[in-house]
C-alpha positions as CSV (number, residue, x, y, z in Angstrom):
1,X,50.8,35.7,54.5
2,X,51.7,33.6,51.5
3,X,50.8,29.7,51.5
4,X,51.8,28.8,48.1
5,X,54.5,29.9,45.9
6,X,54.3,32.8,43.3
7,X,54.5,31.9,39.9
8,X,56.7,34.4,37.4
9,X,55.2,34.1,34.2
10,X,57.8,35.8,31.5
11,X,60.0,35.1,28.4
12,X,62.6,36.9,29.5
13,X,64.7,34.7,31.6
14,X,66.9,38.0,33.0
15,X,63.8,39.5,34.2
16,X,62.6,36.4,35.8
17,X,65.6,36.7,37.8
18,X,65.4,40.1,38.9
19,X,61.6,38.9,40.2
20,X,62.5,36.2,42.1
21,X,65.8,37.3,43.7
22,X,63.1,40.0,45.1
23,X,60.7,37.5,46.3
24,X,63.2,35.3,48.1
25,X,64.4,38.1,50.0
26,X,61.2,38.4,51.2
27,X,61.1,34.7,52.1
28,X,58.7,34.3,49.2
29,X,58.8,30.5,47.7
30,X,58.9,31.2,43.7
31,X,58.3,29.1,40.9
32,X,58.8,30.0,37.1
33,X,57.4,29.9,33.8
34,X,59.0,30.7,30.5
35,X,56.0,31.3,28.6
36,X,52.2,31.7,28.6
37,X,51.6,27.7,28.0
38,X,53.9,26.6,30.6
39,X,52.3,29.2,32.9
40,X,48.8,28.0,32.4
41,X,50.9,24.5,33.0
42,X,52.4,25.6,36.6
43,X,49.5,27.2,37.5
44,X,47.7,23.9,37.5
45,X,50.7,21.6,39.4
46,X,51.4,24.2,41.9
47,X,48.3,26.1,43.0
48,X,50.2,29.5,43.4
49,X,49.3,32.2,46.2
50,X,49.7,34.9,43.4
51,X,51.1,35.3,40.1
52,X,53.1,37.7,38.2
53,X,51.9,37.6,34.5
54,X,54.0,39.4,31.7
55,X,51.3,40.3,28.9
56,X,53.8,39.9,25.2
57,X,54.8,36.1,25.1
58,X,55.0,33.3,22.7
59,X,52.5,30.1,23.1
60,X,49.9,32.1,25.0
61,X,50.0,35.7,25.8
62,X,49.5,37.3,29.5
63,X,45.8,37.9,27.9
64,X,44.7,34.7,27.0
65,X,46.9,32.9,30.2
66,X,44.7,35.3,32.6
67,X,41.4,34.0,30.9
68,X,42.2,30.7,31.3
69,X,43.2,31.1,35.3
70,X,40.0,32.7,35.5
71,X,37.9,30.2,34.4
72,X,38.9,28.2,38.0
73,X,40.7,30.8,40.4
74,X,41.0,33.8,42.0
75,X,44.2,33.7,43.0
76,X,45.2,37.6,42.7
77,X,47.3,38.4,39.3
78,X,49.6,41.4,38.7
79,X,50.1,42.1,35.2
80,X,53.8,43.5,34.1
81,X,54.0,44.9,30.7
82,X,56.4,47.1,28.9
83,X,53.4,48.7,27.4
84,X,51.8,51.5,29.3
85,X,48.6,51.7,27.1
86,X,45.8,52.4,28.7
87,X,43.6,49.7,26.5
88,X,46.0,47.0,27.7
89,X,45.5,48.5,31.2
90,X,41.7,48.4,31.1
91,X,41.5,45.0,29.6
92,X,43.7,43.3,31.9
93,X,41.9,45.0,34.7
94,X,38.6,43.7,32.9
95,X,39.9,40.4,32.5
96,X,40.7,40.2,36.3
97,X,43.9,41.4,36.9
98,X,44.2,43.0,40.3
99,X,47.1,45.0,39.5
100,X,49.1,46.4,36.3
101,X,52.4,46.7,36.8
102,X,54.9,48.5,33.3
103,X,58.6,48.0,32.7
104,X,61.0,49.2,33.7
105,X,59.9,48.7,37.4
106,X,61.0,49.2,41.0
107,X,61.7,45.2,42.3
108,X,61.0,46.9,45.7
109,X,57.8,48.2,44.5
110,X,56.8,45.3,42.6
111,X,57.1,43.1,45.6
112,X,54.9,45.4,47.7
113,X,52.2,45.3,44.9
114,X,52.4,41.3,45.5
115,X,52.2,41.5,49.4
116,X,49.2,44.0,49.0
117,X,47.3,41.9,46.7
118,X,48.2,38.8,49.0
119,X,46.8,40.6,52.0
120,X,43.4,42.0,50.3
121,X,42.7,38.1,49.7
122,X,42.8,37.0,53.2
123,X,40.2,37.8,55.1
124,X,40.0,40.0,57.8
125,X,41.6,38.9,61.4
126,X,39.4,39.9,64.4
127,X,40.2,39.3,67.8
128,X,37.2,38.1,69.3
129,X,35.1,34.9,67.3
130,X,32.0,35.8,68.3
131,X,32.2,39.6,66.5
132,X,33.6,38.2,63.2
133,X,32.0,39.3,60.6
134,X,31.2,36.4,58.3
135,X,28.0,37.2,56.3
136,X,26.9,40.3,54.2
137,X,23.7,40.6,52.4
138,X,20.8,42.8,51.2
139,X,17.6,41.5,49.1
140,X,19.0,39.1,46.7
141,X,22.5,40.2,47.0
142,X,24.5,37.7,49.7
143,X,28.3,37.5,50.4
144,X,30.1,35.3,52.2
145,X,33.2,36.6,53.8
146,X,34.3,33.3,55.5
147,X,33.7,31.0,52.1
148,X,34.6,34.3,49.9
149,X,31.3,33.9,48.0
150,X,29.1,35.8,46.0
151,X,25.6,35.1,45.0
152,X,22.5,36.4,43.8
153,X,18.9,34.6,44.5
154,X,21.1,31.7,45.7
155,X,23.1,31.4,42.5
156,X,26.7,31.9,42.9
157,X,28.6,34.7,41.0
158,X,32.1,34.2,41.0
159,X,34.5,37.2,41.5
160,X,38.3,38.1,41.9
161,X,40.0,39.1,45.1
162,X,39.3,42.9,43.9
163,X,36.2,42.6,42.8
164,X,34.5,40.7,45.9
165,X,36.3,43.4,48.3
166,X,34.5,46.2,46.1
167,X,31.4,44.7,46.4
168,X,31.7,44.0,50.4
169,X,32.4,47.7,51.0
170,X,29.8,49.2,48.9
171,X,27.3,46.4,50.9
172,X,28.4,47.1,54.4
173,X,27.4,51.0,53.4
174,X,24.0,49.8,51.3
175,X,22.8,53.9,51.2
176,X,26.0,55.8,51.0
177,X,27.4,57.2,47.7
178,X,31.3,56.8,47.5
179,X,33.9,58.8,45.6
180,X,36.7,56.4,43.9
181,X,39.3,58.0,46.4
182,X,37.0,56.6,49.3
183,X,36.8,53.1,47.6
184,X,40.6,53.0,46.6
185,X,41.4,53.8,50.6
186,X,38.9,51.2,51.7
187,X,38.6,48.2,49.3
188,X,42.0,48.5,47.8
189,X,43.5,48.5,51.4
190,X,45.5,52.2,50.1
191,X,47.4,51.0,47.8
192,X,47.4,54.0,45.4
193,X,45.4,52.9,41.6
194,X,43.8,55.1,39.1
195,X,40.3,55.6,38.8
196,X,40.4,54.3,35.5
197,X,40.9,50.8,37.5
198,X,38.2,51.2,40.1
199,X,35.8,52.0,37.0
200,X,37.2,48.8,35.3
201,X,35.9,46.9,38.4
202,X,33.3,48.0,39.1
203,X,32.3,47.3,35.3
204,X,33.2,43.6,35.5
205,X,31.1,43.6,38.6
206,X,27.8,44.6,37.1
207,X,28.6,42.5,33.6
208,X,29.0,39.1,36.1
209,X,25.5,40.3,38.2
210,X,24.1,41.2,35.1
211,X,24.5,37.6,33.3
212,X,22.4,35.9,36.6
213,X,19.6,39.0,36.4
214,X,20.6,41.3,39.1
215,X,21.8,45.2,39.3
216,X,24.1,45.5,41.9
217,X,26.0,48.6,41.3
218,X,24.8,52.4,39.5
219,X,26.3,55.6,39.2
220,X,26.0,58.6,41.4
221,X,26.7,61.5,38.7
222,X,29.6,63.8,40.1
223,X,30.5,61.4,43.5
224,X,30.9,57.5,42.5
225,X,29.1,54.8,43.3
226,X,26.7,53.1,45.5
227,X,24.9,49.8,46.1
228,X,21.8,49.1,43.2
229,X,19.5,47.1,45.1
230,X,16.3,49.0,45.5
């Protein structure tokens, strides 16, 4: 599943170890980071698979460290934070976290979120080449599912692992209205979030299609959501 390491980012040197003892028994390969600047720092040498990002450290916070991954990956990120405010949750969401994760935490479960969000980032296997599904697209609206690319009128838009997976499943359904339950079973391969998060998402989505001119997303009052395009 995993072809790079995952990268702990967190002050507490205690909890790092808790993490990667968890990892490892997983057969995970783990590198660490003691603080947001020597995150951004490891990020960059080691090209992670994933990373677990605290949110309250010195240098940089989980905040600014997610930002700056951002601006060149998207390599799936699960926040952990001693804080359960929902602000915090929403902006790390926003900022493209694909999970939030609050202390004190399960190892067991915290390892699961990482093998989930490492699985929704490889594509789908299919048996048979010729009935691989590699292209997705309606009007302007294209996605590539081999190259994982977004794009409208030709000019890329670039989305996280969660994001691009939102996207594909309201496209492959361009006329159907879906609940968040029905997008949390298929796009977020069951693993059980809020709505808040799907709403979060879907948000960042239409901000990122908004900034090249296009409306990709709207809001079926009382069921969820559905593809934009006329």
């Amino acid at each position: 599943m995993s072809k790079g390491p995952i990268l702990i980012v967190d002050d507490d040197p205690n909890l790092r170890e808790v993490v990667r003892v968890a990892l490892e028994l997983q057969h995970f390969e783990v590198i660490e980071a003691h603080d947001g600047k020597a995150g951004v720092e490891a990020f960059t040498r080691h090209h992670p698979s994933a990373i677990v990002l605290d949110l309250m450290m010195p240098e940089l916070d989980g905040f600014e460290v997610c930002r700056r991954v951002r601006a060149t990956s998207r390599v799936p990120i699960v926040f952990l934070s001693s804080r359960d405010d929902e602000l915090d949750r929403v902006l790390g969401l926003e900022l493209g976290g694909d999970d939030y994760v609050t202390k004190p935490f399960s190892p067991r479960e915290l390892v699961a979120r990482v093998k989930a969000v490492l699985r929704r980032a490889e594509p789908p296997a299919q048996p048979r080449d010729d009935l691989k599904e590699r292209a997705l697209s309606r009007g302007p609206l294209s996605l590539d599912l081999e190259a994982w690319r977004a794009s409208w009128n030709s000019r890329e838009v670039t989305l996280t692992v969660m994001e691009f997976q939102l996207l594909a499943t309201l496209l492959r359904a361009p006329t159907k209205a879906f609940s968040r339950e029905e997008l949390i079973d298929r796009a977020y391969d069951g693993v059980i979030v809020s709505d808040r998060t799907v709403d979060s998402h879907i948000r960042r989505v239409r901000q990122k299609f908004a900034a090249v001119g296009g409306a990709v997303v709207e809001t079926v009052h009382g069921v969820g959501y559905r593809l934009g395009l006329p």
